[in-house]
TORPA-4810 file (N, C-alpha, C, O; in nm, 3 decimals):
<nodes>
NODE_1_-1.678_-0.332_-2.599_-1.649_-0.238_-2.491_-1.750_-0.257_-2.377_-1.869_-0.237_-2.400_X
NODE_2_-1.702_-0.304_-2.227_-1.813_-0.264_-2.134_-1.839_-0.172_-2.061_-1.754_-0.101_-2.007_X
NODE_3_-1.991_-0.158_-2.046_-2.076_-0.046_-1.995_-2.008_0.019_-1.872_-1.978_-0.042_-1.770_X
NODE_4_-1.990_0.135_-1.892_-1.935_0.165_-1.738_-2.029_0.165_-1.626_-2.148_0.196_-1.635_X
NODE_5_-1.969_0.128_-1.519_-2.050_0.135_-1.367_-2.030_0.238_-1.298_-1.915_0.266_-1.263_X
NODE_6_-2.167_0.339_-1.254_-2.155_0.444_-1.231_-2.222_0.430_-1.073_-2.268_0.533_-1.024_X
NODE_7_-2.228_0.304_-0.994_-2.257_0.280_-0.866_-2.260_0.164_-0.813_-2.349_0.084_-0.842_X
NODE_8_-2.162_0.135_-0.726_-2.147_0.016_-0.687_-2.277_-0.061_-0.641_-2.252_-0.172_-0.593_X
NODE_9_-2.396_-0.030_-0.644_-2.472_-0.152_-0.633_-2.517_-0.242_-0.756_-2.578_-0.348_-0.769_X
NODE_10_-2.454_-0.145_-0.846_-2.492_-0.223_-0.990_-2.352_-0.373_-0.986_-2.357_-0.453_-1.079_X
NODE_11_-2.302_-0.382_-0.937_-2.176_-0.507_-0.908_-2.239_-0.644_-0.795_-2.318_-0.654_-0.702_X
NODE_12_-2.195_-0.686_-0.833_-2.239_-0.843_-0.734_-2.096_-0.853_-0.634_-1.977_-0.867_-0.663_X
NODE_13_-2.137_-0.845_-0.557_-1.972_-0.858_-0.483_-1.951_-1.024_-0.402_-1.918_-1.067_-0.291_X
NODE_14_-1.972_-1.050_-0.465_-1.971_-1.201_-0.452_-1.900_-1.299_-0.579_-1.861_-1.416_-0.577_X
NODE_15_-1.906_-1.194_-0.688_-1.881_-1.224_-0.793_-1.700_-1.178_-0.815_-1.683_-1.064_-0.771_X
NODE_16_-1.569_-1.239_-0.871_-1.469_-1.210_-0.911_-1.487_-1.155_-1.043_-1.563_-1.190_-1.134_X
NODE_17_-1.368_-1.024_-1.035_-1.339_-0.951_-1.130_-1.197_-0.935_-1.174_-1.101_-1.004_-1.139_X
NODE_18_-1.199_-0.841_-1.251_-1.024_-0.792_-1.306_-1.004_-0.651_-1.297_-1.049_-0.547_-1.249_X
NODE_19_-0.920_-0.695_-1.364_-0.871_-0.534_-1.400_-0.922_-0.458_-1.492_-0.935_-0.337_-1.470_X
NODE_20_-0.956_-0.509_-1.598_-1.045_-0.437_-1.708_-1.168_-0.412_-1.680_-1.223_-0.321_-1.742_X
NODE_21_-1.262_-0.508_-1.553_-1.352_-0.460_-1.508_-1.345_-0.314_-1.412_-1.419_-0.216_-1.398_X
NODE_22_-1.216_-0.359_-1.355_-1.224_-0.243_-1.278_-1.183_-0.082_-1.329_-1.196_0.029_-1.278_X
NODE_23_-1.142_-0.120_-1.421_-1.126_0.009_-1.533_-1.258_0.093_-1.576_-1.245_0.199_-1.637_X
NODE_24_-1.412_0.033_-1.536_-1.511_0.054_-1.623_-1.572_0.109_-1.471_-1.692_0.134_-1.477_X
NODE_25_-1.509_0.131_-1.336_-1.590_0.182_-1.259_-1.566_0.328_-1.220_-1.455_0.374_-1.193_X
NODE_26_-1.698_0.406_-1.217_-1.702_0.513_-1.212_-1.784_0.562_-1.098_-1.859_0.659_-1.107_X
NODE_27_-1.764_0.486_-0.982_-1.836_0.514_-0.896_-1.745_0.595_-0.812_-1.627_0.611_-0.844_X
NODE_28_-1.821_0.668_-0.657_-1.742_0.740_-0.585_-1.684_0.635_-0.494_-1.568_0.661_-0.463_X
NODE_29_-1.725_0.537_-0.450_-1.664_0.480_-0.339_-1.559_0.391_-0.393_-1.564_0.314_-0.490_X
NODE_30_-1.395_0.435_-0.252_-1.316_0.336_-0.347_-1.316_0.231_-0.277_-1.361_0.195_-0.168_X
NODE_31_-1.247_0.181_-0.376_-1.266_-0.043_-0.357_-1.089_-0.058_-0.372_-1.011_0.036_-0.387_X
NODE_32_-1.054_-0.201_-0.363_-0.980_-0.228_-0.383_-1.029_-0.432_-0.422_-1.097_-0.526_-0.383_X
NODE_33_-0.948_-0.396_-0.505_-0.972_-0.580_-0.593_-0.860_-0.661_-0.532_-0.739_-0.638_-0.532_X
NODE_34_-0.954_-0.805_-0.458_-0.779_-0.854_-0.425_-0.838_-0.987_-0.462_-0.954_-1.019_-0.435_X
NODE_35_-0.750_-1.064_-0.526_-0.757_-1.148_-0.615_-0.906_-1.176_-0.660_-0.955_-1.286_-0.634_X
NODE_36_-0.967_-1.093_-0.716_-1.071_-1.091_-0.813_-1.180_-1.016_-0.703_-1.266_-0.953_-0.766_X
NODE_37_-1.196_-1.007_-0.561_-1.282_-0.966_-0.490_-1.327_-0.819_-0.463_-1.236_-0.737_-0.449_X
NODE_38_-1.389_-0.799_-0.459_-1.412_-0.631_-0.391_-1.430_-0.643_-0.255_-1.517_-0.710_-0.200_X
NODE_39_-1.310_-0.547_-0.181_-1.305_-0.487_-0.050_-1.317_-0.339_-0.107_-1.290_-0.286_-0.215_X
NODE_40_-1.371_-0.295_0.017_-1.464_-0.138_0.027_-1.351_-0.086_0.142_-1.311_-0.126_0.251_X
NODE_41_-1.326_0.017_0.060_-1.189_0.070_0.136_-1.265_0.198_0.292_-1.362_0.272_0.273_X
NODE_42_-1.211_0.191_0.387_-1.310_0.243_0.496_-1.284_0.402_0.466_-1.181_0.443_0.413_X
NODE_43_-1.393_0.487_0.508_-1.407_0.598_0.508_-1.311_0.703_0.516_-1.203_0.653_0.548_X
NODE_44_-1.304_0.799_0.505_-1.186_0.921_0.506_-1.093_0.913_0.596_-1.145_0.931_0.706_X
NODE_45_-0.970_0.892_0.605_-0.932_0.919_0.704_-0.898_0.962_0.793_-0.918_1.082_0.775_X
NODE_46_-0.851_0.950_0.897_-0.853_0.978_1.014_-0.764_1.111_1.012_-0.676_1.116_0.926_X
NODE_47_-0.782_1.236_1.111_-0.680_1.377_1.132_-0.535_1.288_1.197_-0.423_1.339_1.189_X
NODE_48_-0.550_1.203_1.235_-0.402_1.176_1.278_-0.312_1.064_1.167_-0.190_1.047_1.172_X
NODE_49_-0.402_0.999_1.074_-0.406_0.901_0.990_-0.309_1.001_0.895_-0.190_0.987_0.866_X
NODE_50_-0.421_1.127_0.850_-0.336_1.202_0.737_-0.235_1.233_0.827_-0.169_1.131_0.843_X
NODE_51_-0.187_1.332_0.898_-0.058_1.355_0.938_0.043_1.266_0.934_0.155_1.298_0.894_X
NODE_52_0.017_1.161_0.971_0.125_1.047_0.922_0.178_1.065_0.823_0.299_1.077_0.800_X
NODE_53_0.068_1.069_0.739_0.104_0.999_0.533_0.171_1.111_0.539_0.294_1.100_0.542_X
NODE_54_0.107_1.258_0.542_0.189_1.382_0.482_0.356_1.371_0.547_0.438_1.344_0.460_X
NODE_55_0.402_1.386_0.664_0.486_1.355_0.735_0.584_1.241_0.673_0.701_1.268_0.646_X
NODE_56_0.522_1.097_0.649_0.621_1.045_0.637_0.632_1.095_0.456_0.728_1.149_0.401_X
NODE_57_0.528_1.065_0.407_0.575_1.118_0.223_0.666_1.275_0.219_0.746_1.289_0.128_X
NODE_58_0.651_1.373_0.307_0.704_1.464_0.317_0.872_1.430_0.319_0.952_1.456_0.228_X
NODE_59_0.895_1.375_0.429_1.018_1.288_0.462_1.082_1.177_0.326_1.181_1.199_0.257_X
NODE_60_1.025_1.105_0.322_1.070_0.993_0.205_1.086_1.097_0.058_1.191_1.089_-0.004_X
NODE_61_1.010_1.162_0.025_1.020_1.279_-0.121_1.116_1.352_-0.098_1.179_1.384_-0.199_X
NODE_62_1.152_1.390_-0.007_1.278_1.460_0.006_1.402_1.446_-0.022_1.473_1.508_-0.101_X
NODE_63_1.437_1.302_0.093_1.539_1.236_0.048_1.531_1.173_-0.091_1.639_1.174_-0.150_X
NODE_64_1.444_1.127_-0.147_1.457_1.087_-0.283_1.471_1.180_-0.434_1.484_1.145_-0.552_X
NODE_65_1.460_1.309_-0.369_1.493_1.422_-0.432_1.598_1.404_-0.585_1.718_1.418_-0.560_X
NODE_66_1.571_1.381_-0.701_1.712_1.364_-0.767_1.772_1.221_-0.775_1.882_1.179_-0.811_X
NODE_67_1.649_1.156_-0.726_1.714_1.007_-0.735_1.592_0.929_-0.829_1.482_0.966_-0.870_X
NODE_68_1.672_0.798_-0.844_1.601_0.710_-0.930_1.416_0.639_-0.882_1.319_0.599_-0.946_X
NODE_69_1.451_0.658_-0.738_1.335_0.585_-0.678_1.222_0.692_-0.650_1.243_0.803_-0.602_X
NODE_70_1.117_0.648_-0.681_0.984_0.763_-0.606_0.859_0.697_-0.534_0.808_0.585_-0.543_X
NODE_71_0.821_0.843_-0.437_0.747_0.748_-0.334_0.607_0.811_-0.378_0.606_0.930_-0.408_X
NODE_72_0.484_0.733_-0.383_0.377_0.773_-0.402_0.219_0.744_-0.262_0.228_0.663_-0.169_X
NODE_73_0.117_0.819_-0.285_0.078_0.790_-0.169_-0.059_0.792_-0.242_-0.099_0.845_-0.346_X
NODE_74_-0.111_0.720_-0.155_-0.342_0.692_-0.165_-0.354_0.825_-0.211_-0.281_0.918_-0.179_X
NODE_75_-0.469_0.829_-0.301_-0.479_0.715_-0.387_-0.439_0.675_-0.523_-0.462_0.723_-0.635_X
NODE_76_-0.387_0.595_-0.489_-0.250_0.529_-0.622_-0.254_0.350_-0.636_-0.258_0.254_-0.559_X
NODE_77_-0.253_0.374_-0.773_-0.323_0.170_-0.770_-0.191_0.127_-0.807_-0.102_0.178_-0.874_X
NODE_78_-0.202_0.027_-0.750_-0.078_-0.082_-0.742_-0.122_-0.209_-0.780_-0.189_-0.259_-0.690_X
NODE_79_-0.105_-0.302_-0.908_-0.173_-0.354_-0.959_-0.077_-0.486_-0.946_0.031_-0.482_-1.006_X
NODE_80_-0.114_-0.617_-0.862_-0.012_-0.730_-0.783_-0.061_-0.856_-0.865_-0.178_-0.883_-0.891_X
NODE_81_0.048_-0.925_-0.901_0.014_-1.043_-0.941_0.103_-1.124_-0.832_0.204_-1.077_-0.779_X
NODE_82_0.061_-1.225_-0.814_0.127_-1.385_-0.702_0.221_-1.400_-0.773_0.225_-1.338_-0.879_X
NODE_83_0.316_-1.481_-0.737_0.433_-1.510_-0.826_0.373_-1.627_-0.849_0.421_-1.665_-0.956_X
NODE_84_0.301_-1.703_-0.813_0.277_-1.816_-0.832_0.169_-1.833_-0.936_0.149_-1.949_-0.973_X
NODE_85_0.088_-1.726_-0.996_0.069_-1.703_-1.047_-0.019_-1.626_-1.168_-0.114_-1.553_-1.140_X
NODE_86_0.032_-1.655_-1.322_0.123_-1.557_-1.391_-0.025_-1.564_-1.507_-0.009_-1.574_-1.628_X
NODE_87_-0.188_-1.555_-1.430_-0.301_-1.528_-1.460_-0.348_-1.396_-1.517_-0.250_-1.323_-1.501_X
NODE_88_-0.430_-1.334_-1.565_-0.478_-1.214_-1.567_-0.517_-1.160_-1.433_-0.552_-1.218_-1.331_X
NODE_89_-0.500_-1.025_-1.462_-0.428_-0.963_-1.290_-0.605_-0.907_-1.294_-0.695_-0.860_-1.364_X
NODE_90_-0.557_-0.970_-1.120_-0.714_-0.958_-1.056_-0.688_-0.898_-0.937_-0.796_-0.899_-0.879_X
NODE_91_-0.603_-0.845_-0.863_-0.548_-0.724_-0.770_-0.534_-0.633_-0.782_-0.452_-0.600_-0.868_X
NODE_92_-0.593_-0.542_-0.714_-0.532_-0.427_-0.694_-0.543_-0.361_-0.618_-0.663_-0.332_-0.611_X
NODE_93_-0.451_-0.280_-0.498_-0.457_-0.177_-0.444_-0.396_-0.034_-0.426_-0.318_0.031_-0.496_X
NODE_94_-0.470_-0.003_-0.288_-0.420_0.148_-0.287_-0.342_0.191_-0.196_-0.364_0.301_-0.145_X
NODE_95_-0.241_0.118_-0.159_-0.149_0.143_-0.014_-0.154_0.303_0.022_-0.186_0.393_-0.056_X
NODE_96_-0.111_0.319_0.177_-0.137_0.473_0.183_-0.030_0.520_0.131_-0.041_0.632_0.080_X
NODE_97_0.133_0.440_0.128_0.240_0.528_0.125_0.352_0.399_0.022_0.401_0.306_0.086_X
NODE_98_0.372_0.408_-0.088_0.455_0.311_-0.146_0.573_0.394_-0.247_0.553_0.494_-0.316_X
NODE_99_0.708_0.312_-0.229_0.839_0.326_-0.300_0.815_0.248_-0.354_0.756_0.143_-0.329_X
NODE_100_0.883_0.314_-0.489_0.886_0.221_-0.674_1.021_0.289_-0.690_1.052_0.408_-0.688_X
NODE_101_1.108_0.153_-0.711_1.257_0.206_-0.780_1.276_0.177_-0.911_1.354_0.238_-0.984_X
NODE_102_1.179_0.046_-0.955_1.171_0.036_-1.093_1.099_0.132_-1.191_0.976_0.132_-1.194_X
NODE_103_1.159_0.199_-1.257_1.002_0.261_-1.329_0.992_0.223_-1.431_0.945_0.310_-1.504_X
NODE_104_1.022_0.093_-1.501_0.982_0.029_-1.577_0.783_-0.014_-1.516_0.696_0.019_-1.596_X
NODE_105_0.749_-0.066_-1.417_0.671_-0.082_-1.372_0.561_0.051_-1.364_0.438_0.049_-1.356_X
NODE_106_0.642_0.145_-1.369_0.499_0.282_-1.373_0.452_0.330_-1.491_0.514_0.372_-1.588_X
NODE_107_0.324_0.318_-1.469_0.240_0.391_-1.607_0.165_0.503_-1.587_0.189_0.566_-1.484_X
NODE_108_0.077_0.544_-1.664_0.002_0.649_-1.647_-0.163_0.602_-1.578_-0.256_0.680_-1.558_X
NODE_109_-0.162_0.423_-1.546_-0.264_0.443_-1.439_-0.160_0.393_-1.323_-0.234_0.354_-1.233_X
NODE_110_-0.075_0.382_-1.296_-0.051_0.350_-1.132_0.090_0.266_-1.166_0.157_0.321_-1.255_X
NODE_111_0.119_0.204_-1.138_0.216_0.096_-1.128_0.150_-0.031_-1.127_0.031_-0.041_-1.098_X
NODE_112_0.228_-0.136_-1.159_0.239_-0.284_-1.256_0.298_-0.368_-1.214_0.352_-0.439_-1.299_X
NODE_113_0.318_-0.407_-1.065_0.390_-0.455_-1.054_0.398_-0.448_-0.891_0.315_-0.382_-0.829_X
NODE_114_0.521_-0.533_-0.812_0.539_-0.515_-0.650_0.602_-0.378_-0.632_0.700_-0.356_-0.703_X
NODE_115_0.567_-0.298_-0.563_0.659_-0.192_-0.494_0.759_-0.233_-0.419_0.756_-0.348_-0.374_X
NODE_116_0.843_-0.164_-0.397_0.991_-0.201_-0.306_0.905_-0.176_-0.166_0.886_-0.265_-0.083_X
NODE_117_0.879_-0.102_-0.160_0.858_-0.104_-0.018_0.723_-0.034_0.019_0.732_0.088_0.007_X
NODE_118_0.604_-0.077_0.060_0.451_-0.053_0.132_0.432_-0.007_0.256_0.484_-0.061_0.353_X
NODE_119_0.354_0.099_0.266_0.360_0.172_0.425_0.197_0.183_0.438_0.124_0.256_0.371_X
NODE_120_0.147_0.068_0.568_-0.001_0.101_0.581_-0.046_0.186_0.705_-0.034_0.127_0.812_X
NODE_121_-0.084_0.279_0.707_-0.125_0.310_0.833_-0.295_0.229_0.873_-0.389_0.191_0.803_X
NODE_122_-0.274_0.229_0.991_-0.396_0.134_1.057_-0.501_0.228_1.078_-0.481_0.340_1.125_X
NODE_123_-0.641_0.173_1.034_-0.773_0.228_1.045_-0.849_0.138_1.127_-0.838_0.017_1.106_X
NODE_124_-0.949_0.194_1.250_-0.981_0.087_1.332_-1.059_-0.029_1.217_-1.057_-0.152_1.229_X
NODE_125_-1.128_0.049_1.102_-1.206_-0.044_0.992_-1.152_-0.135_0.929_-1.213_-0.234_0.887_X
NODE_126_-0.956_-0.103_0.902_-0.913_-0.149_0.825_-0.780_-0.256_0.891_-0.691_-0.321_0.836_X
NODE_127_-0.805_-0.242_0.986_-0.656_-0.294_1.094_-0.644_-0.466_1.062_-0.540_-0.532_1.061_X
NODE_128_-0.779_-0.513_1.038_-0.740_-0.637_1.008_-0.685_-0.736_0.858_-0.616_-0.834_0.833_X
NODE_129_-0.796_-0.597_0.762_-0.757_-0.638_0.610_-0.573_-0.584_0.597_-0.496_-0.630_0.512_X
NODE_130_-0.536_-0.486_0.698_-0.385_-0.433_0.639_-0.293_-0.555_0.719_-0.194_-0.604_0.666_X
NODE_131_-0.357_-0.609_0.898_-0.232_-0.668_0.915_-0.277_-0.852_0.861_-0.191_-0.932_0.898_X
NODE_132_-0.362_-0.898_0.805_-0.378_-1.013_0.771_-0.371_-1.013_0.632_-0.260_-1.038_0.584_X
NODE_133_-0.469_-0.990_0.550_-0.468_-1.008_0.443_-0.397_-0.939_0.323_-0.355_-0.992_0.220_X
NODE_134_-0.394_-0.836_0.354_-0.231_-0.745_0.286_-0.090_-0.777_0.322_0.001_-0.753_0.243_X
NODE_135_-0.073_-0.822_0.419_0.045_-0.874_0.474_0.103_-0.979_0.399_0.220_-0.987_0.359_X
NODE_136_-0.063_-1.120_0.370_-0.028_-1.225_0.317_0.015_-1.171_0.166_0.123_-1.192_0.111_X
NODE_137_-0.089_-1.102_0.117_-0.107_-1.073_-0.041_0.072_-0.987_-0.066_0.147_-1.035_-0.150_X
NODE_138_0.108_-0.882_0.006_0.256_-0.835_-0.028_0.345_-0.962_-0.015_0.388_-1.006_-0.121_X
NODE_139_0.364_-0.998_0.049_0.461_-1.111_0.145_0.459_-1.185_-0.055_0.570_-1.191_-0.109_X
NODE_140_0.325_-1.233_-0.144_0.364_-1.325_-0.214_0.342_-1.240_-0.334_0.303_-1.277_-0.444_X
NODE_141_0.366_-1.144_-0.304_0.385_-1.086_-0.431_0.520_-0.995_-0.474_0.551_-0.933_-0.576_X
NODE_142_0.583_-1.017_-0.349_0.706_-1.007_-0.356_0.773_-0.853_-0.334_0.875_-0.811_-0.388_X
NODE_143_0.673_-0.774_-0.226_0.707_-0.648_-0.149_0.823_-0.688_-0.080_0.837_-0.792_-0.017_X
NODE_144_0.930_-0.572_-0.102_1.055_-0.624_0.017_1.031_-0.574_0.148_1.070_-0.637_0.245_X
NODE_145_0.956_-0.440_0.163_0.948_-0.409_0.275_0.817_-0.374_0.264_0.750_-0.337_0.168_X
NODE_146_0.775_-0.403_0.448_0.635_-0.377_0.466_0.626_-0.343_0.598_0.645_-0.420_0.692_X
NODE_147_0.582_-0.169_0.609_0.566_-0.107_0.746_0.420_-0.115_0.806_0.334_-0.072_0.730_X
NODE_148_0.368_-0.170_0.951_0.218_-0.185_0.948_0.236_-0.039_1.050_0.324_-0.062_1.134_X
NODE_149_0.186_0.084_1.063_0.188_0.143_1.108_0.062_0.198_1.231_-0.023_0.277_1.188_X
NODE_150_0.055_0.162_1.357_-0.058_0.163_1.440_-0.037_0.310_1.515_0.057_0.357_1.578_X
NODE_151_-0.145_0.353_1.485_-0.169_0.529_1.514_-0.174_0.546_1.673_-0.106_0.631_1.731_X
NODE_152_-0.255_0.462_1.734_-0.343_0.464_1.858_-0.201_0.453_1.954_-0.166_0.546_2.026_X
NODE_153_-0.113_0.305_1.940_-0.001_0.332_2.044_0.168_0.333_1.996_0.273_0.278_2.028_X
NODE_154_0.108_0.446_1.885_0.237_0.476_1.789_0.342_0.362_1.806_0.419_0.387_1.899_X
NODE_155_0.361_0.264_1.753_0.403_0.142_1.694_0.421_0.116_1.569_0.317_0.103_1.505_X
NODE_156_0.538_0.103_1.498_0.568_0.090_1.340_0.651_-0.096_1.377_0.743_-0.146_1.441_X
NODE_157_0.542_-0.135_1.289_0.580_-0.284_1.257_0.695_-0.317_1.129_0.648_-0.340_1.018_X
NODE_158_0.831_-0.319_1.147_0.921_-0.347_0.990_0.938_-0.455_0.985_1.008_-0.520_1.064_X
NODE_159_0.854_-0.514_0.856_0.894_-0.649_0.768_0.977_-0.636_0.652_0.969_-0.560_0.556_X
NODE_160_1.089_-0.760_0.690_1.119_-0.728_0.519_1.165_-0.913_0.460_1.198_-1.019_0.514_X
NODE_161_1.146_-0.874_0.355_1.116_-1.002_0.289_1.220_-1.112_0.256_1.284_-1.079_0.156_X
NODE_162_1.256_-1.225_0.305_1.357_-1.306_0.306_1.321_-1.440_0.284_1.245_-1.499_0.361_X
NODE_163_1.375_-1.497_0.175_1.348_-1.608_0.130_1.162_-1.603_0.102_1.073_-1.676_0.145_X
NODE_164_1.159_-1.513_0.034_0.961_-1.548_0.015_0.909_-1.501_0.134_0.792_-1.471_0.112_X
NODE_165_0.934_-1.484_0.231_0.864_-1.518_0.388_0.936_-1.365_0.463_1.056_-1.347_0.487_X
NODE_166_0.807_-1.258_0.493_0.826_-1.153_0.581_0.904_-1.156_0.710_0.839_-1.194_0.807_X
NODE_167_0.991_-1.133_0.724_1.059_-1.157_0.909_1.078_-0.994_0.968_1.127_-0.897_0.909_X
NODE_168_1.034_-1.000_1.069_1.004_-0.889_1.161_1.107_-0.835_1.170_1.181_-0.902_1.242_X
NODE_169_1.160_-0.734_1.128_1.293_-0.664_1.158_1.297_-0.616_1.334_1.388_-0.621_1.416_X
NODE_170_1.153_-0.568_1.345_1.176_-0.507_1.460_1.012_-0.389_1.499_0.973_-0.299_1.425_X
NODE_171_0.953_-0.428_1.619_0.868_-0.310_1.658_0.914_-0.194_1.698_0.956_-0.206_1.813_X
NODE_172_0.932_-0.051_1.644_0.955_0.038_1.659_0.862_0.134_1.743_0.740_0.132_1.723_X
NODE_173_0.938_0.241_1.862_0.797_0.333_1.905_0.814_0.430_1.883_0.923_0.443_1.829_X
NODE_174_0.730_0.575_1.903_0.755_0.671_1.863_0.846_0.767_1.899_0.838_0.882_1.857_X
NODE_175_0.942_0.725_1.983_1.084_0.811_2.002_1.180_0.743_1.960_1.266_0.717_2.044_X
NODE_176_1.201_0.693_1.830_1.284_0.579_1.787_1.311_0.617_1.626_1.221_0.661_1.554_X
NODE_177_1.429_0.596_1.587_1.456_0.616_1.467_1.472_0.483_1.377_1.540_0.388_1.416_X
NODE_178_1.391_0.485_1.231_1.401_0.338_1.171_1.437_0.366_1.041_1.382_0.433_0.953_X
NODE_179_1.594_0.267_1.047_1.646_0.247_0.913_1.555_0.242_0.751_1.505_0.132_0.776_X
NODE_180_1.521_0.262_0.665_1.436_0.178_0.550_1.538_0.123_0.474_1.610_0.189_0.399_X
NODE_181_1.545_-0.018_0.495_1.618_-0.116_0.441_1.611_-0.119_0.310_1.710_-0.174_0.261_X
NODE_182_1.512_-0.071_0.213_1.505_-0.057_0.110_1.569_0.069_0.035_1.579_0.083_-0.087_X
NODE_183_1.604_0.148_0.123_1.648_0.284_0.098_1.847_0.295_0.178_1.872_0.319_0.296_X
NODE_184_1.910_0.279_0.113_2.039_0.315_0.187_2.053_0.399_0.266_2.131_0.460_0.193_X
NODE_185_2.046_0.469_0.363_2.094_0.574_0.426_1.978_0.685_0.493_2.002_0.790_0.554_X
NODE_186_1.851_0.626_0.461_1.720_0.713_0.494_1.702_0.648_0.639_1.717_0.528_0.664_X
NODE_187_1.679_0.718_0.701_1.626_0.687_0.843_1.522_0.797_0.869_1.529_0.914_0.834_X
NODE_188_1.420_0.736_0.937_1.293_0.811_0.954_1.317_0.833_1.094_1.362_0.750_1.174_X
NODE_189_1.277_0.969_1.119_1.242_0.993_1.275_1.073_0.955_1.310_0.973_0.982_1.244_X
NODE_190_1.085_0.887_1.431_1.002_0.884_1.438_0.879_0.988_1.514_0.761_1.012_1.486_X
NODE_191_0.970_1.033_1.621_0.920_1.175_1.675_0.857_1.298_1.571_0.754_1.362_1.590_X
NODE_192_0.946_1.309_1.462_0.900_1.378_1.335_0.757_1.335_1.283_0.666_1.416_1.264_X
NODE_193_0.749_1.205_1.262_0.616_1.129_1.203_0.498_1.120_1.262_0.389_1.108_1.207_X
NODE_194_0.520_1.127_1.371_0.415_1.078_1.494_0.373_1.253_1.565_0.297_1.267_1.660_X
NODE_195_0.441_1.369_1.493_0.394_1.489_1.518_0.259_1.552_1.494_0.258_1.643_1.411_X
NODE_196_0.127_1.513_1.561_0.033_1.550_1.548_-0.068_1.613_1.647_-0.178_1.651_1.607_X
</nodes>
């Protein structure tokens, strides 16, 4: 059994980990593991950041009311393997806003697997790990949809996944209503979302 870690300076962050390591941390600050690394997830967020999440999870829980699919929000681990490959899982994150239609994939720590569809809202700390390196990491792990959501000039980025490879459905602004391709018949207002 290993020792639990009760403060991230006791970790080498230079060093790759897993999942079973990351099971043994008991520190306050959260992290997120992406393929074996520790990223330090940025500070609380933002008063307009939360209004989003509540807003759109408010919205998406609703309509999913009675249905097979459910939407969950930060902080909630989402645990990604590459398709390419089929290693001991050394990912994981905490998207702010994710749909799971499989629930074969959900457990009692998080989900196991790709979500149908990932919703990041942008942190000035975090704007580059959500639109570069999360982008790449969903894109091959086989997210169908992926919203990058920018607070500052209310802009919703929709990717969805075709042939392996993300294609831009479309930049959305905040007086604009957007289909979720992953969802039949849900359309988000965006005026509703962007109410803060």
């Amino acid at each position: 059994m290993q020792t639990r870690i009760t403060d991230i300076s006791q970790l080498d962050l230079s060093k790759k980990y897993t999942y079973e390591d990351y099971l043994n941390w008991w520190f306050e600050e959260r992290v997120e593991l992406i393929k074996g690394f520790i990223y330090k997830m940025s500070p609380a967020p933002s008063n307009k950041h939360q209004v989003i999440s509540s807003n759109l999870h408010r919205d998406i829980s609703y309509f999913l009311k009675k249905k097979k699919c459910k939407v969950y929000h930060a902080p909630f681990d989402v645990r990604l393997q590459s398709k390419k490959d089929n290693k001991e899982n050394t990912t994981i994150v905490q998207p702010d806003i994710c749909v799971i239609c499989n629930p074969e994939i959900i457990d009692e720590k998080g989900c196991n697997g790709p979500p149908d569809t990932i919703i990041e809202i942008l942190s000035p700390s975090s704007s580059k790990h959500d639109v570069k390196t999360k982008f790449a990491l969903y894109q091959e792990s086989g997210v169908k949809e992926y919203w990058i959501i920018d607070t500052i000039y209310k802009i919703v980025d929709v990717f969805v996944l075709q042939n392996g490879k993300y294609n831009l459905v479309k930049k959305y602004v905040e007086d604009e209503k957007i289909p979720v391709n992953t969802l039949e018949s849900l359309v988000i207002d965006l005026e509703e979302i962007f109410d803060y």
